[in-house]
N, C-alpha and C positions, 0 to 999 in steps of 0.2 A: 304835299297833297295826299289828301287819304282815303286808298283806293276799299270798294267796299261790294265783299263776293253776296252776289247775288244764289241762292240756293233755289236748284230749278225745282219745279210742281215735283215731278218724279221722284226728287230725290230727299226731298220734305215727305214725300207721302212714303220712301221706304225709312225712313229716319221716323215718321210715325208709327207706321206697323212695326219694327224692333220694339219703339219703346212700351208700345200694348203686350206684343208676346210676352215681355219680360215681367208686367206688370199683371196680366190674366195666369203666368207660370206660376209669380210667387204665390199668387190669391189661391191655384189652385192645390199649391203645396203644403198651404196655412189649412184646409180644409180642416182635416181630423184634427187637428191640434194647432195650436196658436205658436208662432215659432216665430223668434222676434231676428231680423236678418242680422246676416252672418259675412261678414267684408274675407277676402281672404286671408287677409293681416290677422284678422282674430280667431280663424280657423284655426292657423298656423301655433297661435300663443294655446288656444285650447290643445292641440294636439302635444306642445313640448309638455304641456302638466299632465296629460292622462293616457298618452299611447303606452303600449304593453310593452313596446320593443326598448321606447328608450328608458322606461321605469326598470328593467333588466340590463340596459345597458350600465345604467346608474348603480347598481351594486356592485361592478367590478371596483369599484374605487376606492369602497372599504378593506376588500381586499389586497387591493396593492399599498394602501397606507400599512395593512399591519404586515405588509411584507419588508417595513422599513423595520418595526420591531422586533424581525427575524433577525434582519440583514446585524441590528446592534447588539447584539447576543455574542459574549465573550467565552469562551470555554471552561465547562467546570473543571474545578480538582479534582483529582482522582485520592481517595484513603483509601487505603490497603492498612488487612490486621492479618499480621502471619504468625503460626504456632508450628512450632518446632523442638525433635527432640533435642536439637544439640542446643548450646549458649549462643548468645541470649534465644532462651526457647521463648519469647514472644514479644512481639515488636509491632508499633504503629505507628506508617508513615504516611506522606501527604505527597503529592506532586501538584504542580499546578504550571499547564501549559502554556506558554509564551508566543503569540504570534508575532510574526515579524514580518517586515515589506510591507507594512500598511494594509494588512489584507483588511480587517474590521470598517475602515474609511473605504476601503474601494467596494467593500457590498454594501455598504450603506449609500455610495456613490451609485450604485447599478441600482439599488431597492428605489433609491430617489427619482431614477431616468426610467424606471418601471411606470412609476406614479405620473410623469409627463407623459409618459407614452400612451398611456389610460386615455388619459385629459382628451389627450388627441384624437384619439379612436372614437371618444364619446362623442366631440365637435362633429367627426369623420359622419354619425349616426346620425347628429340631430339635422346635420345639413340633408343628407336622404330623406329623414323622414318630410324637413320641409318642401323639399322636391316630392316625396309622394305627394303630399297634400295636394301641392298648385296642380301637379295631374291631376288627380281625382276631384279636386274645388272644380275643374273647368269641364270634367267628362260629365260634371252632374247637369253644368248650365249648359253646354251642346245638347245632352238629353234631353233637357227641360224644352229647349228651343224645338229639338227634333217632332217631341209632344206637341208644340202649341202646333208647326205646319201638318200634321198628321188632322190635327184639328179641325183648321182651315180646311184643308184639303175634304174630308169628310162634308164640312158643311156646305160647301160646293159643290161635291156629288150629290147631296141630300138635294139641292137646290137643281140639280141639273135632273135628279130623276123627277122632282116634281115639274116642272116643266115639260119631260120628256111625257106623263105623265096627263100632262093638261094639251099638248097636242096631237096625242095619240086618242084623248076623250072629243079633242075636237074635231080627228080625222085630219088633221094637217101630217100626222106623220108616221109612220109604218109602225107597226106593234113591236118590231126588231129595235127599236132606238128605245124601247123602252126596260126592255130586257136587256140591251147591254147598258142603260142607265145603272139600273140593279146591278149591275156583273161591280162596273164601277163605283159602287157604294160597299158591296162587300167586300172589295180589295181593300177601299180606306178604311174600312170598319177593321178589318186586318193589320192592315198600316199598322192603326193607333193601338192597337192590341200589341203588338210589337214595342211600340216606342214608348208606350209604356211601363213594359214589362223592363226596358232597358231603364229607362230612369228609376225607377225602384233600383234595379242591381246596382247601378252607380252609386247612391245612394248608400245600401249598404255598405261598400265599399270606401268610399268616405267617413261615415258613423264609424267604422272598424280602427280607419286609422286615427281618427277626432279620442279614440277609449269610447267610444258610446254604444249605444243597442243599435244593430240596423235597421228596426224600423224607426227612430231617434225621426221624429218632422226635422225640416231642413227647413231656411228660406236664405235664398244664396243672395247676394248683393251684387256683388261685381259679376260685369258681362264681359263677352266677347272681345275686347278694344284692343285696339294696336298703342300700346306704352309705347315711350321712347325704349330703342335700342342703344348700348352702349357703343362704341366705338373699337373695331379692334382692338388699337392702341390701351384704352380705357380698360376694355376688359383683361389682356393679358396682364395687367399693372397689376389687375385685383387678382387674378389666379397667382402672381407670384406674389402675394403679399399674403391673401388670407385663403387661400386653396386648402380645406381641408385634407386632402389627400395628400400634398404635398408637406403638409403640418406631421401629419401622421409620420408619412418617414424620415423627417428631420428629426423626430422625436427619436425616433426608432435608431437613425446611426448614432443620436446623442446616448441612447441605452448602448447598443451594440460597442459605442469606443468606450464606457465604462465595462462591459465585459471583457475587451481585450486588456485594460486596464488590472484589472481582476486577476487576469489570468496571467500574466503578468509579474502579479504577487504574488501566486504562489510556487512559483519559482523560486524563491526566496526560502531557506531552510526552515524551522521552527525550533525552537527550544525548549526547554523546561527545567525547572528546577525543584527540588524537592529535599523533604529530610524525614528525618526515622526514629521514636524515641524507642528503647531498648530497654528492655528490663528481664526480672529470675533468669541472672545469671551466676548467682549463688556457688562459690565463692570470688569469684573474680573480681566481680564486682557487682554490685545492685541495678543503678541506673545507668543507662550506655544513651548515645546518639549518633550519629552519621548524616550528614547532607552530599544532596546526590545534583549531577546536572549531566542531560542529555543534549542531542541535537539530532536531526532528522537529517539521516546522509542521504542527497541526490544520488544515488546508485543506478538504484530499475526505472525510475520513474523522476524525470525532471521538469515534467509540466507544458515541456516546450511543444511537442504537436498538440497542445488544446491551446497554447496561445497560437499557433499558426491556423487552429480549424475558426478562431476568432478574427484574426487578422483577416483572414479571405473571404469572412460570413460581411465583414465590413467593406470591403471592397465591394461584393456584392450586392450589395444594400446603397451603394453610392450610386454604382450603375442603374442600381432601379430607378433611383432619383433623376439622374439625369433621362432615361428613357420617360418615365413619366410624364416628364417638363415638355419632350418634344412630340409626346401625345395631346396634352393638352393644348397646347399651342394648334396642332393641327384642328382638332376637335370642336375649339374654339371657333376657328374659322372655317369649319364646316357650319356648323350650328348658327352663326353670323349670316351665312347666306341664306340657311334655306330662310330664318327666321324673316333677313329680309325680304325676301321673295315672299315669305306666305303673308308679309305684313300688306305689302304693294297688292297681292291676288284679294285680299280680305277688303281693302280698300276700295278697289274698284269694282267686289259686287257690290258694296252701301252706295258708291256713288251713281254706277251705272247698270249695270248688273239686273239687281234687284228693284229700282226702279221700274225698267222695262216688263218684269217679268207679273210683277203686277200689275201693269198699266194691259200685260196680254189677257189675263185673266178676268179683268175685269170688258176689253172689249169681247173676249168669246161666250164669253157669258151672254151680253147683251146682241151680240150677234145671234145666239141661238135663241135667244125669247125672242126677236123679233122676225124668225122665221130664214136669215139671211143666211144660216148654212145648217148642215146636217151635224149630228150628236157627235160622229166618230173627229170631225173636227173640235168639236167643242172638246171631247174628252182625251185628246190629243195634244191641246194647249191647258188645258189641266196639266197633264202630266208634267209636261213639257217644265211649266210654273214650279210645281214642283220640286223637281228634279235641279230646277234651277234655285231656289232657296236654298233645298239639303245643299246644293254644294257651297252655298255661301257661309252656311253653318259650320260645313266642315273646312273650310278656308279659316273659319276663326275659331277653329278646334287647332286645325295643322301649325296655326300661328302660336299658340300657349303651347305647342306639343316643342315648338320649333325654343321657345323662352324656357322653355323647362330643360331642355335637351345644353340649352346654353349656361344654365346657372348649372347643370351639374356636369359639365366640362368645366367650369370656372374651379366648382367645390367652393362656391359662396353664395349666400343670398342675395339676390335679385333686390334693388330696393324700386 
């Protein structure tokens, strides 16, 4: 059998007024310029091509590649020309240094784990910056919203002082109702001066992080709505799977055990060998030679406290990791509640909430034109109206505040 929900008047008629605010915002956004909307999926992709931060993130990477062709860099020979009075009075020889313990592999091993560790940092950025974004995609469409009831609101007062207005001409009602009609049109006059002034900042704010101009027209796409939420279970799978921060210092102990590595080798003595061709040593003989071979004696210096300041910088770097793990994990399920909670608050002003609070506005209205109560009521369930929208706005502000606060405990995208 298939059961089939009935959608009460109230909650049709707030499910209509959302979808007019959203459709009078964008209209009002298109004004000065034609600006074709903008989902937040392709905010996101415009922001990874032209934001400032990660196009400077992105030239660290050049540098750590040609830090690989540091890393392969073999030591030159040394030529020495010596003049001498005694025999042989002048001689040219050559040395040429010998590494040993693999030190040349273990910095090209470190130059390499430099290069991952880049990678990861950059991932680390481009995941913020997509977290900036869903904040600031969502602070512009609360604005936007905040805008259209400032709106409303005004054209209510407008409506309420003409009324106050025509029964003050008619002697139905005291000169006082009409004057505070006026008081209450200049507050929303105010209002919207306000909430405008906020949507422009937002605005900028967004343009900055998109690479654009701040006054760059917008027209935003996506609203307010409660998305599915993942699943504890679900989400911690993904934070330990693709958690960029947790990327980040996997990378980093993978650098840090090729330092110890490193360090390690050079423990390890060095060598060299070398020869000397010989000549005017008249009469003994003409042409002479000699081959020479050194080694680097561990005497003063054996290497061994910079492998132990590396052994310990690695231990340290583990524990971060693990401390991390069980930050996130909590984080997680902070961000899980509030998100569900503001999901559930956001929910039951569209369904009950906001229907009532326009069914009040619309009876004080009609109560005051028909003479049935005085202004300070009528401008009292104004407010009231109001007062009760902003918070429904801001319930589906708190909810994307609540998703955004989750995907960067995750250190993944939200899909």
């Amino acid at each position: 059998m298939t059961c089939r929900r009935v959608v009460p008047p109230l909650h049709a008629a707030a499910v209509a007024w959302l979808t007019l605010a959203a459709a009078t915002v964008a209209a009002q956004t298109a004004r000065p310029q034609t600006a074709a909307p903008l989902t937040l999926a392709a905010a996101v992709e415009r922001a990874l091509a032209a934001n400032q931060t990660l196009i400077a993130a992105r030239l660290q990477r050049p540098v750590d590649v040609a830090g690989v062709d540091v890393a392969g860099e073999r030591p030159n020979p040394e030529v020495v020309y010596e003049w001498s009075k005694e025999v042989p009075r002048q001689s040219i020889g050559a040395t040429l240094p010998i590494e040993l313990g693999g030190k040349r592999q273990r910095r090209l091993d470190l130059a390499n784990a430099t290069v991952a560790a880049g990678d990861a940092d950059l991932a680390r950025v481009i995941a913020e910056v997509r977290n900036d974004v869903r904040r600031a995609y969502f602070e512009v469409v609360a604005a936007d919203a905040r805008v259209q009831i400032a709106e409303d609101v005004r054209a209510l007062a407008q409506r309420a002082r003409d009324a106050a207005n025509a029964r003050v001409t008619a002697g139905d009602a005291p000169r006082a109702d009409l004057t505070q009609s006026e008081l209450a049109l200049a507050s929303s006059d105010n209002d919207l001066i306000a909430a405008r002034g906020e949507s422009v900042a937002a605005r900028a704010e967004l343009n900055q992080l998109l690479g654009q101009p701040p006054a760059e027209p917008l027209a935003l796409a996506d609203a307010l709505t409660a998305v599915p939420l993942p699943s504890e279970p679900d989400a911690l799978a993904l934070a330990s799977s693709a958690s960029t921060e947790l990327q980040v210092l996997d990378r980093r102990i993978l650098e840090q055990t090729a330092r110890v590595n490193l360090a390690n080798s050079l423990t390890t003595p060095d060598i060299s060998a070398g020869g000397t061709f010989t000549y005017d040593a008249f009469p003994e003989f003409r042409f002479g030679w000699r081959a020479t071979f050194g080694i680097t004696v561990p005497l003063l210096s054996t290497h061994k406290a910079g492998t132990r300041v590396e052994e310990l910088t690695l231990t340290r770097l583990k524990a971060e990791r693990d401390a991390a793990l069980a930050r996130i994990r909590g984080t997680i399920a902070a961000a899980l509640s509030r998100a569900a909670a503001a999901r559930d608050q956001m929910a039951n002003y569209e369904r009950r909430i906001l229907p009532l609070a326009l069914e009040s506005e619309r009876l004080a209205q009609a109560a005051y034109d028909g003479g049935q109560t005085n202004l300070p009521a009528l401008v009292l369930a104004l407010q009231t109206a109001r007062d009760t929208r902003q918070r429904g706005v801001q319930a589906g502000l708190d909810y994307t505040r609540a998703l955004a606060d989750l995907e960067r405990a995750i250190g993944a995208s939200l899909r």
